[in-house]
C-alpha positions as CSV (number, residue, x, y, z in Angstrom):
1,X,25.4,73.3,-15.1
2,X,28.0,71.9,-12.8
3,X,30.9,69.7,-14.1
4,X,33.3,67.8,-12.1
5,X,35.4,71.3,-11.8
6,X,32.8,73.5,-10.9
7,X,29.6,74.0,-9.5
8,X,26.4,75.1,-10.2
9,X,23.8,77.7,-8.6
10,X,20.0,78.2,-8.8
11,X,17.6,80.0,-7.0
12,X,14.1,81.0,-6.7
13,X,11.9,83.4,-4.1
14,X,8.5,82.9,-3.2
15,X,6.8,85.7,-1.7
16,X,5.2,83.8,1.6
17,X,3.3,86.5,2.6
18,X,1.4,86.4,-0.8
19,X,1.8,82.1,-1.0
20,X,3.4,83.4,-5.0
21,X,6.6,83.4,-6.4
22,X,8.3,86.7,-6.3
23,X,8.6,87.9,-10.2
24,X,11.1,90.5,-11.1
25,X,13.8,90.4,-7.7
26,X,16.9,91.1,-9.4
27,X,19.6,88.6,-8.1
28,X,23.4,88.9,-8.5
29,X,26.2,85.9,-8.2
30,X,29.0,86.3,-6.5
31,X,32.0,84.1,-5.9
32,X,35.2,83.8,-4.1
33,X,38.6,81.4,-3.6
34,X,38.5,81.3,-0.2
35,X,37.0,83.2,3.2
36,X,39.6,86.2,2.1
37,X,40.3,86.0,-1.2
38,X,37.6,89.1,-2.4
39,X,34.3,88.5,-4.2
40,X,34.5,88.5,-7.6
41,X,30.8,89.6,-9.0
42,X,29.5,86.8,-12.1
43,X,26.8,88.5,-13.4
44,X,23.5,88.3,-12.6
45,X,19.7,88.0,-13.5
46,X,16.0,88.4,-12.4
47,X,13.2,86.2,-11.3
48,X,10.6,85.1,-13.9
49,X,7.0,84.4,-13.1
50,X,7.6,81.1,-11.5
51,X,10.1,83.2,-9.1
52,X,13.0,81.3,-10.7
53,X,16.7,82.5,-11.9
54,X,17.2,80.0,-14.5
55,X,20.2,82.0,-15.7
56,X,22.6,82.4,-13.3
57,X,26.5,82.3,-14.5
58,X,28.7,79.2,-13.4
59,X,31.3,80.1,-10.7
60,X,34.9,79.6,-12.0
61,X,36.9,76.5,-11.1
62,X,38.7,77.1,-7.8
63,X,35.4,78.8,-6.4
64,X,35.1,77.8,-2.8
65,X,32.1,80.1,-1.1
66,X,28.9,81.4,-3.1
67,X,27.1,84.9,-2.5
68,X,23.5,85.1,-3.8
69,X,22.1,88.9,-3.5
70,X,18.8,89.4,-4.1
71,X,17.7,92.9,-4.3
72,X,14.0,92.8,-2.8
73,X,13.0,96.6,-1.8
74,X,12.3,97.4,-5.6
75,X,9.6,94.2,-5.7
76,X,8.3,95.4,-2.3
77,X,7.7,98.9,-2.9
78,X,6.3,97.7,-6.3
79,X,4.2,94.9,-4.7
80,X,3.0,97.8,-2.3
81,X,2.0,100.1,-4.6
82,X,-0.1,97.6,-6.4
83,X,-1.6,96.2,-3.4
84,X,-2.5,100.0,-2.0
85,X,-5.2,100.8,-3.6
86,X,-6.7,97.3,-3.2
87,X,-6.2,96.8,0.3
88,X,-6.9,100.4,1.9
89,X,-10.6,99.6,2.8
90,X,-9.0,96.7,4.9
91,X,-6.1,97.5,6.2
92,X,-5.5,98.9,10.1
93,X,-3.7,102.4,10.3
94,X,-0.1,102.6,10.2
95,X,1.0,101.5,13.4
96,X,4.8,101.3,12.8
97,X,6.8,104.7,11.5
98,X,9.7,102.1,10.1
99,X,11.0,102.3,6.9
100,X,8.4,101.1,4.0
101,X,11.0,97.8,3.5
102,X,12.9,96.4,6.4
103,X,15.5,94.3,4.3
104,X,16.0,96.6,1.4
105,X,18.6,93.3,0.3
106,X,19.2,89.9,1.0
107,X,22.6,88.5,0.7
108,X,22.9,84.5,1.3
109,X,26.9,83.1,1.3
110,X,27.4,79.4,1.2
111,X,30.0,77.1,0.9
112,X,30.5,75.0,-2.4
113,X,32.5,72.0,-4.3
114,X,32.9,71.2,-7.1
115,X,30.7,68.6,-9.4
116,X,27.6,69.9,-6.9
117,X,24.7,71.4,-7.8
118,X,23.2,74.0,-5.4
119,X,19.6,75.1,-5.4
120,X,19.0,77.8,-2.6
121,X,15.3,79.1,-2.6
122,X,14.2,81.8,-0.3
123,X,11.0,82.2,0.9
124,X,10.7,85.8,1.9
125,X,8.1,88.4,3.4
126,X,8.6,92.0,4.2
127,X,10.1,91.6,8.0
128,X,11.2,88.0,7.2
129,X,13.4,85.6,5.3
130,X,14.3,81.9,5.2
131,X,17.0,80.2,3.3
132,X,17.8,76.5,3.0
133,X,19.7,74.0,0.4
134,X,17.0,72.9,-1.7
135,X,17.2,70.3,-4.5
């Protein structure tokens, strides 16, 4: 909750190439002072059902700049696995000999002030991301 001295940070993924929220991403909030004063890591937390992070720590008075990392490869390999054995009948050879997840992380950094309230969702898929200031 933000108060006139600080502000306040929430989040949620939905997994677009599905059209559901992405359960279980692990997220982690980060803030900082300034462009170079160094990140100082707030703790973190992990997407429910609804693909929300209703948890996330407030960042300390001063905090100028935000850093949400979401650490997606784990929910892709685990979405992948599940939808394997489902899909196989369907789905074309493996034309591309990438690696399994393209952005193994996504790391978002905004600005902030304080007595603002900052909702950033991302709508993700696995070669594709999208961020924006949400309400």
């Amino acid at each position: 909750m933000s108060t006139s001295t600080t502000a306040s940070v929430s989040t949620h993924i939905l997994d677009t190439s599905i059209g559901r929220p992405a359960e279980g991403v692990a997220v982690h909030l980060f803030a900082r002072s300034g462009r170079d004063a160094d990140w100082r890591a707030l703790g973190g937390s992990a997407t429910d059902a609804d693909g929300r992070c209703k948890d996330l720590p407030t960042p300390p008075v001063g905090t100028t700049q935000v850093r949400l990392d979401f650490a997606v490869e784990p929910y892709f390999r685990e979405q992948s696995a599940n939808q394997q054995a489902d899909a196989q009948q369907d789905a074309p050879a493996n034309r591309d000999s990438g690696p399994a997840v393209f952005f193994p992380e996504v790391a978002i950094t905004f600005a902030v002030v304080p007595g603002e309230h900052y909702h950033v969702p991302l709508l993700l898929n696995p070669f594709g991301y999208s961020v924006y200031r949400g309400s």
